[in-house]
DRENMAR-960447 format. One record per residue (C-alpha): z negated, x, y; residue number from 0. Coordinates in steps of 0.02 Angstrom, whole numbers, always signed. Layout:
N
<node <Z,X,Y>,NUM>
...
***
This chain:
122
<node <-461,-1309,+50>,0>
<node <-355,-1368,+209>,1>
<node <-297,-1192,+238>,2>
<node <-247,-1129,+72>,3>
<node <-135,-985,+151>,4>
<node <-286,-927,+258>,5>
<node <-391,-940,+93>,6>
<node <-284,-838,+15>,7>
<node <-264,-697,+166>,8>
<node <-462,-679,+146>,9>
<node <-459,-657,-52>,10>
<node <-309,-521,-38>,11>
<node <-413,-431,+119>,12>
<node <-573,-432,-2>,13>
<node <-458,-372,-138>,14>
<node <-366,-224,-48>,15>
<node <-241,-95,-143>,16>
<node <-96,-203,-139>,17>
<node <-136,-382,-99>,18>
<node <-97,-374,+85>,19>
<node <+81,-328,+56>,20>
<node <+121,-437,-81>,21>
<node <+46,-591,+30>,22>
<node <+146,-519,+150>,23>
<node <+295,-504,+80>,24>
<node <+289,-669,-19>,25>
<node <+230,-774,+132>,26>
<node <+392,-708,+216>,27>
<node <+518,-752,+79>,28>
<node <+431,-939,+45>,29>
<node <+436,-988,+248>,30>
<node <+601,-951,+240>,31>
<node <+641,-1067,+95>,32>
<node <+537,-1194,+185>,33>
<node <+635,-1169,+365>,34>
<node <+801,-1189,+230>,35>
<node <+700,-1332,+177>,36>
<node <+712,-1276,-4>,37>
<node <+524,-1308,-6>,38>
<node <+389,-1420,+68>,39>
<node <+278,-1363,+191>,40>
<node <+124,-1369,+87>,41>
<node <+233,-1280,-55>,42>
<node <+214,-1105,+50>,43>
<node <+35,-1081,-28>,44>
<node <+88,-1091,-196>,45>
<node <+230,-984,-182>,46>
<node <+128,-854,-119>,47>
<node <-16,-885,-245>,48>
<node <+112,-899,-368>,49>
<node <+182,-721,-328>,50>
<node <+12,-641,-308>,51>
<node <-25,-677,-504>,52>
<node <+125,-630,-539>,53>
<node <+140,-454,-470>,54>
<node <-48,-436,-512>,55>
<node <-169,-291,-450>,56>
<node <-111,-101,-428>,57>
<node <-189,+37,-315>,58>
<node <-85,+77,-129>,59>
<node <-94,+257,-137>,60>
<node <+57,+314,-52>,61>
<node <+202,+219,+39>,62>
<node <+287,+208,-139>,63>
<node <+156,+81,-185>,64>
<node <+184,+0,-51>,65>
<node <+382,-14,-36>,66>
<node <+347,-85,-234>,67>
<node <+199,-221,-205>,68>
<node <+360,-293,-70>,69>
<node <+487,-290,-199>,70>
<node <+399,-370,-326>,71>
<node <+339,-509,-226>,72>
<node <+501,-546,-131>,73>
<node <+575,-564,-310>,74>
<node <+439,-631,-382>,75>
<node <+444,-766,-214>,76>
<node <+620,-795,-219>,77>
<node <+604,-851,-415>,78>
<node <+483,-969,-379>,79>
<node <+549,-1042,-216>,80>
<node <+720,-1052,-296>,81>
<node <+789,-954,-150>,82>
<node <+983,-938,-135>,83>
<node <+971,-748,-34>,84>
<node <+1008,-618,-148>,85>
<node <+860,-506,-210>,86>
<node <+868,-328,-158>,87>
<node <+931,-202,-277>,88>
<node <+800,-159,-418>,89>
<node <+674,-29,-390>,90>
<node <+683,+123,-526>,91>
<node <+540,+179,-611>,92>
<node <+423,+1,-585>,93>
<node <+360,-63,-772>,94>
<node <+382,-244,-709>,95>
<node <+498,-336,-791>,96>
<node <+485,-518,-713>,97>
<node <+373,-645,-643>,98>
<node <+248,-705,-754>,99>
<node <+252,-542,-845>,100>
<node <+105,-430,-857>,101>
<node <+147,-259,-888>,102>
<node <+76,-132,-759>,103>
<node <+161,-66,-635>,104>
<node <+110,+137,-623>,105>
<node <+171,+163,-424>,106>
<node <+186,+337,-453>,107>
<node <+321,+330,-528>,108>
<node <+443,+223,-400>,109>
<node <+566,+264,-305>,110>
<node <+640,+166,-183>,111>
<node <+809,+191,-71>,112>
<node <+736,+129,+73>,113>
<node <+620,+252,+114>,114>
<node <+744,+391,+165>,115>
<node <+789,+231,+305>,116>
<node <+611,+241,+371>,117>
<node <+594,+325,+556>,118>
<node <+413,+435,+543>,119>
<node <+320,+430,+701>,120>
<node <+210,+600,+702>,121>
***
């Protein structure tokens, strides 16, 4: 109860597929509003909460899923921290359509720019 963010860390660990990154991700975006002081400081865990309903439960099975559990809740973070920093361009291919929405997302089927950017390390 006094460490709702850590409480939250714990549930998305337990959860797995793509709770970690959507924490993650969100956690990143609502500090930032409350360094811009945008938000309070006690705000953070309910951004974050906010943005794990929102982008809800899909399986990480390849780095697809991945680069779209961050998108959604950096968007999904940014709408609920009222953040001024532009979103990143939409991702093609994700059934999501907002926060608060609940249509599926099917990972498979994403494709995101970025990934051409990423450096593999064999």
């Amino acid at each position: 109860e006094q460490l709702p963010c850590l409480a939250l860390a714990y549930e998305a660990l337990r959860a797995g597929g793509n709770r970690a990154a959507v924490l993650n991700a969100a956690n990143e975006i609502a500090v930032d509003a409350f360094l811009a002081e945008r938000i309070g400081f006690l705000n953070i865990a309910c951004v974050v909460d906010a943005s794990l309903q929102a982008v809800g439960d899909f399986p990480v099975e390849h780095l697809d899923a991945v680069y779209a559990a961050d998108r959604l809740a950096r968007d999904a973070a940014r709408a609920r921290a009222g953040a001024t920093t532009p979103a990143a361009p939409p991702l093609t291919g994700v059934g999501w359509e907002g926060p608060g929405t609940t249509t599926p997302v099917d990972p498979s089927t994403v494709a995101d720019p970025r990934r051409d950017q990423i450096e593999v390390l064999a």
